[in-house]
C-alpha atoms as a printed R data frame, in Angstrom:
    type eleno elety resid chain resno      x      y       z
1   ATOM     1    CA   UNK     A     1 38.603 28.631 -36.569
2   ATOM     2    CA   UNK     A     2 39.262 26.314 -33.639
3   ATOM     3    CA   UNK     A     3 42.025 24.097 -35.271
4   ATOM     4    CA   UNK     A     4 42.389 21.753 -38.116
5   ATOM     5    CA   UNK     A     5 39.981 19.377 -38.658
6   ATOM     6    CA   UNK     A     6 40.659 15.221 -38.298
7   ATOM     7    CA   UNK     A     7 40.163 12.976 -40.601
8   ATOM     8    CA   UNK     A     8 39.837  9.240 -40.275
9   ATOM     9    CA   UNK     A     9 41.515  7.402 -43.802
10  ATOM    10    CA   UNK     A    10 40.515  2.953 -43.236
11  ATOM    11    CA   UNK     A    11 41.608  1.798 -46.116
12  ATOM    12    CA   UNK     A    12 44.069 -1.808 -46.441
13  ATOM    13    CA   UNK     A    13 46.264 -0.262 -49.173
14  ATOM    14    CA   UNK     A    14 49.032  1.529 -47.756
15  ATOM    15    CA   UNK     A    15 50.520  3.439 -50.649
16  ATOM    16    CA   UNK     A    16 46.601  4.769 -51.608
17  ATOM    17    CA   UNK     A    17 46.373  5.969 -47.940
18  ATOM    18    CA   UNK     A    18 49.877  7.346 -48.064
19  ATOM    19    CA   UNK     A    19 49.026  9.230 -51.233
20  ATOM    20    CA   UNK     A    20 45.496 10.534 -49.883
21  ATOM    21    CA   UNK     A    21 47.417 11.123 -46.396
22  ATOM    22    CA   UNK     A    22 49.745 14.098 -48.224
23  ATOM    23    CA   UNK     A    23 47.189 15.546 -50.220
24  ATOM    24    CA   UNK     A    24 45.054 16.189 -47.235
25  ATOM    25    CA   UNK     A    25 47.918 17.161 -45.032
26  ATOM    26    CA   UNK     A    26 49.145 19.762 -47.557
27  ATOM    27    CA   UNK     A    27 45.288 20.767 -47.766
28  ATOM    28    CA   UNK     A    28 45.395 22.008 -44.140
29  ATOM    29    CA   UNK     A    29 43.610 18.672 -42.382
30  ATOM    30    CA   UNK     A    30 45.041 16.359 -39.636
31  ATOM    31    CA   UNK     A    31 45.002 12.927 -40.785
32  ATOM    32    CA   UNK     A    32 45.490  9.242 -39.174
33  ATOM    33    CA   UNK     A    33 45.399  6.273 -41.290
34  ATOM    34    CA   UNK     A    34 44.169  2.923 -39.872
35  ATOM    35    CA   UNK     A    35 44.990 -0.181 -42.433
36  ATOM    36    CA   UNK     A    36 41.611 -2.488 -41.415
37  ATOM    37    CA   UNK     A    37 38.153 -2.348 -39.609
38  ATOM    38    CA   UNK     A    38 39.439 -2.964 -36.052
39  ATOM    39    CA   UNK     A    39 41.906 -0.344 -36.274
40  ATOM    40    CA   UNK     A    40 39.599  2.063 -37.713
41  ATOM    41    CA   UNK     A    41 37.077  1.489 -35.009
42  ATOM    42    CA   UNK     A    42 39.648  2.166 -32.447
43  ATOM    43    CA   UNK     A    43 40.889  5.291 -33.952
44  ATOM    44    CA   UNK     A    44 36.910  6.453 -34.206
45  ATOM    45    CA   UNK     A    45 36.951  5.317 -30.249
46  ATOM    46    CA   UNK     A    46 40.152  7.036 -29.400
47  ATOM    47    CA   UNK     A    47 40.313 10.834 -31.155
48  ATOM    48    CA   UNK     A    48 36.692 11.199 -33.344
49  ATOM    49    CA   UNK     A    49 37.708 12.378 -36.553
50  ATOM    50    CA   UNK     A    50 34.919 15.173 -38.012
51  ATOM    51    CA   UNK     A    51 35.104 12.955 -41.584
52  ATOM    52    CA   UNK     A    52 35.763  9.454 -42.577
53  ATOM    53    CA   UNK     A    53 37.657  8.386 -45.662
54  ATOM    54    CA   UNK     A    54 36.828  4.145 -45.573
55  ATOM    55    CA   UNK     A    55 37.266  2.062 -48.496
56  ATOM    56    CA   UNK     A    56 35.015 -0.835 -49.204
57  ATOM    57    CA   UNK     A    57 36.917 -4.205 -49.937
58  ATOM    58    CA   UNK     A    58 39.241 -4.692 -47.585
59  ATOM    59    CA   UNK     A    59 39.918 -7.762 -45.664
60  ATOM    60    CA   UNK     A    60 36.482 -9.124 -46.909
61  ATOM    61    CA   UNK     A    61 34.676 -7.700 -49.738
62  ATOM    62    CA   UNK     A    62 31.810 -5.679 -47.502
63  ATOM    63    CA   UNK     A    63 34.166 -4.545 -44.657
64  ATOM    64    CA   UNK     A    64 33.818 -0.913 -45.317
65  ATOM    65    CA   UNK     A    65 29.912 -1.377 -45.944
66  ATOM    66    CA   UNK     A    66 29.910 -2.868 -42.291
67  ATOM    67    CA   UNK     A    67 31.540 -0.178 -40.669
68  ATOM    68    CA   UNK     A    68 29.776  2.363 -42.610
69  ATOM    69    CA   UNK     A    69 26.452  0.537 -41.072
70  ATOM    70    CA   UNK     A    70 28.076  0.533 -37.347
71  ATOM    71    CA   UNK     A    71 29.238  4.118 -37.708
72  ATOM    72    CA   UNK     A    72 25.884  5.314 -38.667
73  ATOM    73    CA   UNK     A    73 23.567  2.961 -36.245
74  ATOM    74    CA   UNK     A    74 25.916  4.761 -33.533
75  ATOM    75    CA   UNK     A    75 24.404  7.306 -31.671
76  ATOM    76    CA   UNK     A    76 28.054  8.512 -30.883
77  ATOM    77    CA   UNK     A    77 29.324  8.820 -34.338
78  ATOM    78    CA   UNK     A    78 26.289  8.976 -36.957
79  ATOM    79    CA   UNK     A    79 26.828 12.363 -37.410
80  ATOM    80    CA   UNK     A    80 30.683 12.353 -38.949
81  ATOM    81    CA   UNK     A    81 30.312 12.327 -42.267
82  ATOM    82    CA   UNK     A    82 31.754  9.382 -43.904
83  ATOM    83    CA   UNK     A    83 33.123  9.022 -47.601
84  ATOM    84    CA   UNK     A    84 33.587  5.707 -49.082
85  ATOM    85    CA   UNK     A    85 36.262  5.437 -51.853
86  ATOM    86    CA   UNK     A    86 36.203  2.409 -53.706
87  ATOM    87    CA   UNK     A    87 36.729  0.292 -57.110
88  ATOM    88    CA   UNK     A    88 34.412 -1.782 -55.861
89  ATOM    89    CA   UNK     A    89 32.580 -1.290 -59.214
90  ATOM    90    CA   UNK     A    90 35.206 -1.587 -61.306
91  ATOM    91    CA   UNK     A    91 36.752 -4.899 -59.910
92  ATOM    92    CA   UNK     A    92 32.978 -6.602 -59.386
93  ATOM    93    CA   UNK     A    93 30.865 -4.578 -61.780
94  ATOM    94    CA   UNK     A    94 28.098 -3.622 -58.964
95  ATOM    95    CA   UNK     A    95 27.088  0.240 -59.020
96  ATOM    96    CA   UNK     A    96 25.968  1.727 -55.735
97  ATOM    97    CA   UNK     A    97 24.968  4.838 -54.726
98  ATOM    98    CA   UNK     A    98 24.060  6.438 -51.290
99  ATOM    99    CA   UNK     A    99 20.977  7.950 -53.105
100 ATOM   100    CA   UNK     A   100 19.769  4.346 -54.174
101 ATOM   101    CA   UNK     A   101 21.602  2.310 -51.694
102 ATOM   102    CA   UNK     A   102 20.744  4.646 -48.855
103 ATOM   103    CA   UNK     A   103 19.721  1.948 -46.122
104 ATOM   104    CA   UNK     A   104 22.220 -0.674 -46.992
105 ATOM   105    CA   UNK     A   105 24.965  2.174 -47.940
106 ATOM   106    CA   UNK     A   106 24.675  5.076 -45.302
107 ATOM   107    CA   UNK     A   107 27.508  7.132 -46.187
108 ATOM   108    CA   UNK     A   108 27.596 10.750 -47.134
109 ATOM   109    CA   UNK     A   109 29.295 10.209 -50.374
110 ATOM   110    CA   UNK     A   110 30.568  6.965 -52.869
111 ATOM   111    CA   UNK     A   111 33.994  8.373 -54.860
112 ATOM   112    CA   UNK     A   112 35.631  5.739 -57.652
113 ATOM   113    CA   UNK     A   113 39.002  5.173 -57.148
114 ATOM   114    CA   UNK     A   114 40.944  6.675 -58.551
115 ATOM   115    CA   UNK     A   115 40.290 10.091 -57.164
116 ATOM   116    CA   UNK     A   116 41.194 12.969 -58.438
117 ATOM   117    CA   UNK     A   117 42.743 15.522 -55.203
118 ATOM   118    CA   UNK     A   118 40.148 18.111 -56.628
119 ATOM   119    CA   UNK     A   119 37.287 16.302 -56.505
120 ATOM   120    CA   UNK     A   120 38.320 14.649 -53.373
121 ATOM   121    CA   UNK     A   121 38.382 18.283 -51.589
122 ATOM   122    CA   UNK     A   122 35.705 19.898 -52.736
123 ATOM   123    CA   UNK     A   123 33.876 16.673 -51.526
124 ATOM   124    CA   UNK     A   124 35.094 17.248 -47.591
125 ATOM   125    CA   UNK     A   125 34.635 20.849 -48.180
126 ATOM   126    CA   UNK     A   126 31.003 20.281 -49.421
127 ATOM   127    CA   UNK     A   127 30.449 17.822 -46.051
128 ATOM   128    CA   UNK     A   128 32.088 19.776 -43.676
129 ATOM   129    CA   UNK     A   129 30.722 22.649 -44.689
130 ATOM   130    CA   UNK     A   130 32.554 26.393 -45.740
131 ATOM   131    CA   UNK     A   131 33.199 27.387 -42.322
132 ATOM   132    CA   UNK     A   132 34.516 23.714 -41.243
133 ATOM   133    CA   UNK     A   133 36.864 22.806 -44.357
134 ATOM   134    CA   UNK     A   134 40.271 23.805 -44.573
135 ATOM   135    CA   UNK     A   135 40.457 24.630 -47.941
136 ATOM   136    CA   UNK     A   136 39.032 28.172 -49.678
């Protein structure tokens, strides 16, 4: 295997990025954590990351949403798989779904926060496929 894989974490809560930082860390991956949109696109710009972990409701309510969107409209990054964690149905009551969502909500995946560190893995596993993950 050519080296461990990157992952991108945009999410505005610093002790849930922390906390998803060391599980993926001790999981084998190298991770950078960006704490908004503008510092998550730079990070994409600067080292692409082979997966995205981008919460919703940051700054304003849709900013992951929007950067899911301008990820995937990118010819230079549509192809990273991106995972949205949110409670964005538990603190508004909206459900979505990339399978009914698809061309508003582009990502890969939709976990509810809280994650479990299991579920969480096998999902990057699953994305980045058996011979990409770092996990067996």
């Amino acid at each position: 295997m050519g080296g461990q894989k990157r992952l991108l974490i945009v999410d505005d809560d610093p002790d849930f990025a922390s906390a998803i930082k060391r599980i993926l860390v001790s999981a084998g991956y190298e991770v950078e954590k960006s704490g908004d949109v503008d510092e998550g696109m730079k990070a994409l710009e600067r080292s692409r990351p082979d997966l995205i972990l981008l919460d919703v409701m940051m700054e304003n309510f849709d900013d992951g949403f929007n950067m899911c969107r301008d990820i995937k409209e990118d010819d230079r990054y549509r192809d990273i798989p991106v995972i949205i964690l949110t409670a964005v149905t538990e603190v508004t009551g909206l459900k979505f779904s990339p399978e009914t969502d698809g061309d508003y909500l582009q990502a890969e995946a939709l976990l509810e926060k809280p994650v479990s560190s299991d579920v969480l893995l096998d999902k990057i596993n699953e994305l980045l496929g058996p011979e990409k993950g770092s996990r067996k």
